[in-house]
C-alpha positions, 0 to 999 in steps of 0.5 A: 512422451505422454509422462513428460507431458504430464510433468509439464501439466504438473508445472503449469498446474497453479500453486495451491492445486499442485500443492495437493497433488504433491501431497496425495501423490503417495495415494496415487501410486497404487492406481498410476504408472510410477506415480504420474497420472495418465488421463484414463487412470484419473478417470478411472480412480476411486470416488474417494481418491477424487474426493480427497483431491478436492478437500486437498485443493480447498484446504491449501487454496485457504491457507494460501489465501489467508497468509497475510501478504507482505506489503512489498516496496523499495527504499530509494538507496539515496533515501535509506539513512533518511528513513531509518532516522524516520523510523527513530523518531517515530519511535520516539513519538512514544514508548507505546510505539512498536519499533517495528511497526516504525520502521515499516511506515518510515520505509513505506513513505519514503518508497511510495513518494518515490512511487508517486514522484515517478508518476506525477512527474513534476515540472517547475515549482510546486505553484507551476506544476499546480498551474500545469495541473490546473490547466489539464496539462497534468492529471494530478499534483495539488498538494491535497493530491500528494496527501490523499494518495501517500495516506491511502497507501500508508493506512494499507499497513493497518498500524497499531500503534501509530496513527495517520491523520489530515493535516492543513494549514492556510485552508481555502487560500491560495496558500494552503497546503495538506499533509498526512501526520503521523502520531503514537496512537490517541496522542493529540495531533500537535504532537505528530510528525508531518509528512510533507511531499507537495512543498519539497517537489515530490521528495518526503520532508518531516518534521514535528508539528509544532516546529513547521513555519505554517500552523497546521490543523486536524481535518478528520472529516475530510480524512474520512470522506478521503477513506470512504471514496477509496473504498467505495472506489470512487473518484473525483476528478481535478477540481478547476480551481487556482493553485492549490484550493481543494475539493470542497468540504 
């Protein structure tokens, strides 16, 4: 009985710390019953044993630690031939563009709207849903929204050899509308690749900026104070304003 509760306390033990004991359990032997270890022999161990224990759990809880951690996320099946034909052209932005890394945003993108659609839940046109958000009967949905939330979620990727910009086009009118662009890294920003959920009712459109109907500009300030709320972890709430104005530069 008091073995089978060991093992169970070995099971619940978190993965770094029954990693070590895993790997020191050879030095256990010599002071434990068939290798498990009571509550009266642990105490009476060694100091040095003890010591080798601690040094065990530091080292595998760093390692642990600073294994990068995978970005994890799911390609909508209805989405995946769209995206590994992102992934293309994002690689034909450049030669210097990584193939790899191209595929990894186009299928980062096309599984975040797919996240954001979920939770933003659209209704109606895209102006409708803006009148719904402006009237509090939706927490967000304007087009700079969309933007913010689908750039932050991108930069977590921390690409190399492609670059996300802020895109805007008709800004301070009831017309405008941002997007995130995307370009090989120091490529002029007019021969980016948009990024445009907001237009298409929640679901991602691309295209190259030259082609758009609208005139799209670079907006690196408000890129930047984008990525600075976030980090300083802070928010600002729905801006009362008709349809599609954002927050003021």
């Amino acid at each position: 009985m008091e073995a089978e509760a060991g093992a169970s306390r070995l099971r619940t033990t978190p993965r770094s710390l029954r990693f070590a004991l895993q790997k020191l359990r050879g030095s256990f032997v010599d002071d434990t019953h068939n290798g498990r270890c009571y509550l009266e022999q642990i105490l009476s161990m060694d100091t040095r044993i003890v010591a080798r224990i601690l040094a065990a759990v530091a080292i595998s809880t760093t390692v642990v630690a600073a294994e990068p951690q995978p970005a994890r996320f799911d390609v909508p099946m209805r989405d995946s031939a769209k995206a590994e034909e992102l992934a293309k052209q994002f690689a034909a932005l450049s030669p210097r563009v990584e193939p790899s890394e191209a595929k990894l945003l186009a299928d980062y993108a096309y599984a975040t709207v797919a996240q954001l659609r979920q939770e933003y839940r659209m209704f109606g046109t895209p102006i409708f849903n803006n009148f719904l958000v402006y009237h509090g009967l939706k927490k967000r949905g304007y087009c700079y929204q969309w933007t913010e939330d689908l750039l932050l979620a991108l930069d977590t990727l921390k690409l190399k050899t492609l670059e996300l910009h802020w895109g805007e086009a008709h800004a301070g009118t009831w017309m405008e509308n941002n997007c995130v662009v995307v370009t090989a890294k120091a490529q002029p920003f007019d021969r980016g690749m948009i990024l445009d959920c907001w237009r298409h009712f929640g679901h991602l459109r691309w295209n190259l900026v030259p082609s758009d109907e609208d005139r799209y500009y670079e907006n690196r300030k408000y890129a930047e104070m984008v990525r600075t709320r976030a980090a300083s972890k802070g928010r600002h709430g729905n801006d009362h304003v008709a349809f599609q104005t954002r927050v003021t530069k």
